[in-house]
RORO-376594 format. One line per 4 residues: number of its first residue (from 1); their letters; for each residue y, x, z of N, C-alpha, C, O. Coordinates in steps of 0.05 Angstrom, whole numbers. Layout:
! residues N
NUM> A> Y X Z Y X Z Y X Z Y X Z  ...
***
This chain:
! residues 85
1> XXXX> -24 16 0 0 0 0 25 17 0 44 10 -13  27 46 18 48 55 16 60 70 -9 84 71 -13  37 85 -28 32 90 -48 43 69 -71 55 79 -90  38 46 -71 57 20 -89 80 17 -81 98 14 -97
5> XXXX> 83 17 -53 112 15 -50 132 39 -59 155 37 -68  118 59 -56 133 84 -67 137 80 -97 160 84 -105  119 73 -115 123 73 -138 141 43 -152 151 43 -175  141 24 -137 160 1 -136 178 13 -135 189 5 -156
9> XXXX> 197 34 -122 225 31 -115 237 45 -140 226 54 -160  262 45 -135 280 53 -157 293 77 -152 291 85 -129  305 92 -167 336 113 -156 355 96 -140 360 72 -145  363 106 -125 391 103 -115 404 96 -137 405 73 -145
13> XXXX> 418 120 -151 434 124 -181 432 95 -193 451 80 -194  401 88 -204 402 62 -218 418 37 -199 437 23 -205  407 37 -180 418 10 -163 445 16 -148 457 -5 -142  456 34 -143 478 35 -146 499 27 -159 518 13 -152
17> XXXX> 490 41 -189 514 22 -214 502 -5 -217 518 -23 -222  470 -15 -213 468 -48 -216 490 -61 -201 508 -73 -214  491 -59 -169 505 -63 -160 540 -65 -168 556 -83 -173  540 -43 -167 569 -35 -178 582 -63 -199 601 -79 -197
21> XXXX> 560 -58 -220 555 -71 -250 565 -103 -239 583 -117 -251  549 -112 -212 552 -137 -205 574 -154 -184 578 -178 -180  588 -125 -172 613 -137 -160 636 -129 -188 655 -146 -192  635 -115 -199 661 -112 -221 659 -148 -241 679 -162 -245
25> XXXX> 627 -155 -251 630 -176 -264 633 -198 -243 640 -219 -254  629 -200 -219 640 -219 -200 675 -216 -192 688 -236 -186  684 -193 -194 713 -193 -194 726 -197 -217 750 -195 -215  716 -204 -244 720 -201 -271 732 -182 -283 748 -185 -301
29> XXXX> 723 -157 -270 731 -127 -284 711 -118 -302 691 -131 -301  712 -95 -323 701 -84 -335 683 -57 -321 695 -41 -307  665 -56 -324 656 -32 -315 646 -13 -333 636 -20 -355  647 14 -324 635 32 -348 635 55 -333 651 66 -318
33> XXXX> 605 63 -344 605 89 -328 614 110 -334 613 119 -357  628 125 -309 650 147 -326 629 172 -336 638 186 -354  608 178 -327 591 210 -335 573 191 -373 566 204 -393  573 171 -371 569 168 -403 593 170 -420 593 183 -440
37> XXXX> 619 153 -410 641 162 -422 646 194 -427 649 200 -450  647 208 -412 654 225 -412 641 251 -437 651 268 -452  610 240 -429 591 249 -446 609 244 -473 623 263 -480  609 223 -488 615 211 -512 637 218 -519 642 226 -542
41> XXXX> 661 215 -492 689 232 -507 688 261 -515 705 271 -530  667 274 -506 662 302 -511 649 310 -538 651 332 -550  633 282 -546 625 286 -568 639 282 -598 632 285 -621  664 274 -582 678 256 -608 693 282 -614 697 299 -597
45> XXXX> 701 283 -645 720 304 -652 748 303 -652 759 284 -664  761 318 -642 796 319 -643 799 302 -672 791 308 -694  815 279 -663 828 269 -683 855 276 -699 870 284 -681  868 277 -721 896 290 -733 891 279 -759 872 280 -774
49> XXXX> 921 265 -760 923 252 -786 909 279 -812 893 269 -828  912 310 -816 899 320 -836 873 317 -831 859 326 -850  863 310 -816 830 308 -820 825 279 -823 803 272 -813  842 254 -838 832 235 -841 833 235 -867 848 245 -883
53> XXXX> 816 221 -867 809 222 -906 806 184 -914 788 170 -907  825 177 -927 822 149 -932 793 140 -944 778 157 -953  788 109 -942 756 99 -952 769 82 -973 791 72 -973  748 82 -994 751 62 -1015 728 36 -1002 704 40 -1000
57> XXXX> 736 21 -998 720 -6 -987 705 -8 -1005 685 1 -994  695 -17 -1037 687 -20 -1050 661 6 -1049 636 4 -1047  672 20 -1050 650 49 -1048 633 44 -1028 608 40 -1030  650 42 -999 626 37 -969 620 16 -973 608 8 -953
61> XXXX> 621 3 -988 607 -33 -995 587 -26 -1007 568 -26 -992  579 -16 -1035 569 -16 -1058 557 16 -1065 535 20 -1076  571 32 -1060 568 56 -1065 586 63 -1086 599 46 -1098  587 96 -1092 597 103 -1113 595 95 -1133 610 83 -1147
65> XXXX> 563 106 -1136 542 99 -1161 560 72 -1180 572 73 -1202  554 50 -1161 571 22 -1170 590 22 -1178 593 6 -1197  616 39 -1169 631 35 -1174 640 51 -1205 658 44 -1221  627 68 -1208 626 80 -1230 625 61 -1256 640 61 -1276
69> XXXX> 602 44 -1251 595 26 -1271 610 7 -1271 621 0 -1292  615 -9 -1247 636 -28 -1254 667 -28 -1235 668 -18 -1213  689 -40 -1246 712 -41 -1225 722 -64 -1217 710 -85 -1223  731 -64 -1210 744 -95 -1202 756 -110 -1224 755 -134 -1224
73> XXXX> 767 -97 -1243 770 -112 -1270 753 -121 -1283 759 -141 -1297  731 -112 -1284 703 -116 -1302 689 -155 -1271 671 -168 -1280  697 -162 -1250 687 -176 -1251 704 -202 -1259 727 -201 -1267  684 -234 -1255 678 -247 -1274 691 -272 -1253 671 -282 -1241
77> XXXX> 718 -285 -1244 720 -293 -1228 715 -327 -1230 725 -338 -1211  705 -342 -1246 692 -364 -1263 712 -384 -1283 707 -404 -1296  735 -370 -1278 755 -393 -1303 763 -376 -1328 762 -352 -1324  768 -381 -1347 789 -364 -1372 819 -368 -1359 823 -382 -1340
81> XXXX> 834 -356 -1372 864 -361 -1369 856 -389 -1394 840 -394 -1412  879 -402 -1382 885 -424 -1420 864 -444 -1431 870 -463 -1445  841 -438 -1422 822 -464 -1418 827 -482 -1393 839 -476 -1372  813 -510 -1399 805 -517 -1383 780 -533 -1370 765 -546 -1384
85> X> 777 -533 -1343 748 -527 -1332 740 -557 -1338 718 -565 -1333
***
């Protein structure tokens, strides 16, 4: 029995932030742990407008490839000018 109970329990660490986790959403705060934040801001790279490079939406939509072959002029939007439907 003491052997299951040992293997039942948890970290501290974990039930700590559960806890934590459950008075912040009972106070209606946000919580977040700062050693993952931290992790992740470290991983992110210095941002500066010369290292941004604009996106063509159509490209991250479709790909290059696509866009090669067709443009936005080439599509087909269902009326003629001057007819009518």
């Amino acid at each position: 029995m003491r052997q299951n109970a040992f293997n039942a329990t948890m970290p501290g660490e974990i039930v700590c932030k559960a806890w934590l986790q459950e008075f912040c959403r009972l106070r209606e705060k946000i919580f977040y742990d700062f050693e993952a934040f931290s992790k992740t801001r470290d991983e992110i790279q210095d941002w500066s407008p010369k290292n941004f490079k604009s996106i063509n939406l159509f490209d991250e939509m479709f790909g290059s490839e696509i866009n090669r072959l067709y443009s936005l002029d080439d599509i087909h939007y269902g009326a003629e000018e001057g007819k009518k439907q």
